[in-house]
C-alpha positions in Angstrom: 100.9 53.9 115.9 99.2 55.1 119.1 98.7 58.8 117.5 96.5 57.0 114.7 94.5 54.7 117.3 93.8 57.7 119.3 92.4 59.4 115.9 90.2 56.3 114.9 88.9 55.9 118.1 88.0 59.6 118.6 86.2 59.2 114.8 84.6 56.6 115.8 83.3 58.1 118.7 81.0 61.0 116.9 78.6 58.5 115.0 78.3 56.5 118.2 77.5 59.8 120.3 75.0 60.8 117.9 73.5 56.9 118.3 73.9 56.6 122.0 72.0 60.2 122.3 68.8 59.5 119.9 68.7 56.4 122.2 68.7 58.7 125.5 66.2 61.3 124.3 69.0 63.7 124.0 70.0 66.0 121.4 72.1 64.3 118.9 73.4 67.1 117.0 74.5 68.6 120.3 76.1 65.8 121.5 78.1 65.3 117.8 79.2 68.4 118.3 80.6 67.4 122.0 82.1 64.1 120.7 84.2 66.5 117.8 85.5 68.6 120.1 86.4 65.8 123.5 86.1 62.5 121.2 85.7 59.4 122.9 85.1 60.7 126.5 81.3 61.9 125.1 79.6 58.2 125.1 81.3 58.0 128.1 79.4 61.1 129.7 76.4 59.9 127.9 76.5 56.3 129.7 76.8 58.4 133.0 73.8 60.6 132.0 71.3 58.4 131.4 68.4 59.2 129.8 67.2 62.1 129.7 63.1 61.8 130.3 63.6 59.2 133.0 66.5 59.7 134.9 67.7 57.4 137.6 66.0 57.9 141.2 68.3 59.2 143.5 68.2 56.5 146.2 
């Protein structure tokens, strides 16, 4: 059961990348790519990032 979750989740994860990127100014093929190959920890990364034409002040 837990192998299967792991699967659907990491499926899930490559449309969301691609979403989450367009949304960040990134590039979304890239980032499908990134979510194939490490799955769910991609959006993850992406929500770190930020965007990418305004990042976050460092204050």
């Amino acid at each position: 059961m837990g192998f299967w979750l792991f699967v659907i989740i990491s499926i899930a994860s490559i449309p969301l990348a691609g979403a989450m990127a367009r949304e960040r100014n990134r590039s979304s093929k890239r980032w499908v790519g990134i979510a194939v190959a490490v799955g769910p920890l991609a959006p993850l990364v992406l929500l770190i990032l930020g965007d990418a034409t305004n990042p976050a002040s460092a204050s």
